[in-house]
C-alpha positions as CSV (number, residue, x, y, z in Angstrom):
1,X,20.9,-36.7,50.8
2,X,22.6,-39.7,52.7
3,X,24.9,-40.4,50.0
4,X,26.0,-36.3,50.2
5,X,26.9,-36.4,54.0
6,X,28.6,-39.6,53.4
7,X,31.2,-38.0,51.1
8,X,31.4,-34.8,53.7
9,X,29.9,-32.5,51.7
10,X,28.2,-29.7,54.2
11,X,24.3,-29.1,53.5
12,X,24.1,-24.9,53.0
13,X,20.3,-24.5,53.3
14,X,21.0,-21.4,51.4
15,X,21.7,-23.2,48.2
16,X,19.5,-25.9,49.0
17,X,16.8,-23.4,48.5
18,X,17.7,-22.3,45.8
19,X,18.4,-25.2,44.1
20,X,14.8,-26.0,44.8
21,X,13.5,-22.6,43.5
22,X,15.6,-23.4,39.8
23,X,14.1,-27.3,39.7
24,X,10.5,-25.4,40.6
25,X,10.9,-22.9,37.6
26,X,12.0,-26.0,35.8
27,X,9.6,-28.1,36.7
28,X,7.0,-25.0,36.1
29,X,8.3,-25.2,32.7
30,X,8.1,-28.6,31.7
31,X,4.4,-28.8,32.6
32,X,3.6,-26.1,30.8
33,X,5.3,-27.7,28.0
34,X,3.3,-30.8,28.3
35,X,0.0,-29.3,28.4
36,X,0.9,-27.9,25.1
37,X,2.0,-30.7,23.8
38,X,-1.2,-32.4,24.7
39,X,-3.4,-29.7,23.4
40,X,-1.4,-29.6,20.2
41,X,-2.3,-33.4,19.9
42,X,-5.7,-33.4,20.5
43,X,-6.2,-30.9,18.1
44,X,-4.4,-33.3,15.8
45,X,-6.6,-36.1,16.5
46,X,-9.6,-33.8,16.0
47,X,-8.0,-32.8,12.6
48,X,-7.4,-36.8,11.5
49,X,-10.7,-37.6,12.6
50,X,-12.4,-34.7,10.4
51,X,-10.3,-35.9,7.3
52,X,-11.4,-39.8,7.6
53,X,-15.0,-38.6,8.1
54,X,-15.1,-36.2,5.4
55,X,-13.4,-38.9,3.3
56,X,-16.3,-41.4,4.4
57,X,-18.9,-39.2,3.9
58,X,-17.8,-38.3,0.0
59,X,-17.4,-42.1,-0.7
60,X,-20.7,-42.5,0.4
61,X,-22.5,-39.6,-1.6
62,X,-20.4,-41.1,-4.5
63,X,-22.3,-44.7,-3.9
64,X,-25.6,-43.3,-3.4
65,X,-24.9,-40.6,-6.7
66,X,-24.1,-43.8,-8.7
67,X,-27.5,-45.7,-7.1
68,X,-29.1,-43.6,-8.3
69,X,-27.7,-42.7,-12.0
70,X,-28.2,-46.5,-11.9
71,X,-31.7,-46.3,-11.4
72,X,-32.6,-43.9,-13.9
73,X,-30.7,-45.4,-16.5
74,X,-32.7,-48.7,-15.1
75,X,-35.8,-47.2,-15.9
76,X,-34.7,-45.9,-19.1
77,X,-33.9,-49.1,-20.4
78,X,-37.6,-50.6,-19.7
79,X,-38.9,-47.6,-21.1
């Protein structure tokens, strides 16, 4: 503002307001924007945590399927 009277340009509250009203809608915009953006990314967290669990939770039913086809062929084998 100080540096606008300084090189004699005339403050015109007319455009002044509606300069405000454009950076509003901008503004407006942009946070709609980044609440999108934010709920886009959680959902993509959500989504990468599902995959590594699901991944987890197969390995481990492939462990504990092999324990126990272990076992029985164990107890086969004393048999």
């Amino acid at each position: 503002m100080q540096s606008l009277i300084e090189q004699g340009e005339k403050i015109i509250p007319k455009q002044w307001k509606a300069e405000i009203q454009s950076l509003q809608a901008e503004y407006d915009n942009i946070g709609k924007e980044k609440s999108k953006t934010a709920t886009e990314l959680a959902y993509a967290e959500v989504i990468s945590y599902n995959n590594e669990n699901i991944e987890r939770e197969l390995q481990n039913e492939n462990r504990q399927h092999n324990r126990q086809q272990g076992r029985v062929k164990w107890r086969e084998e004393e048999i």
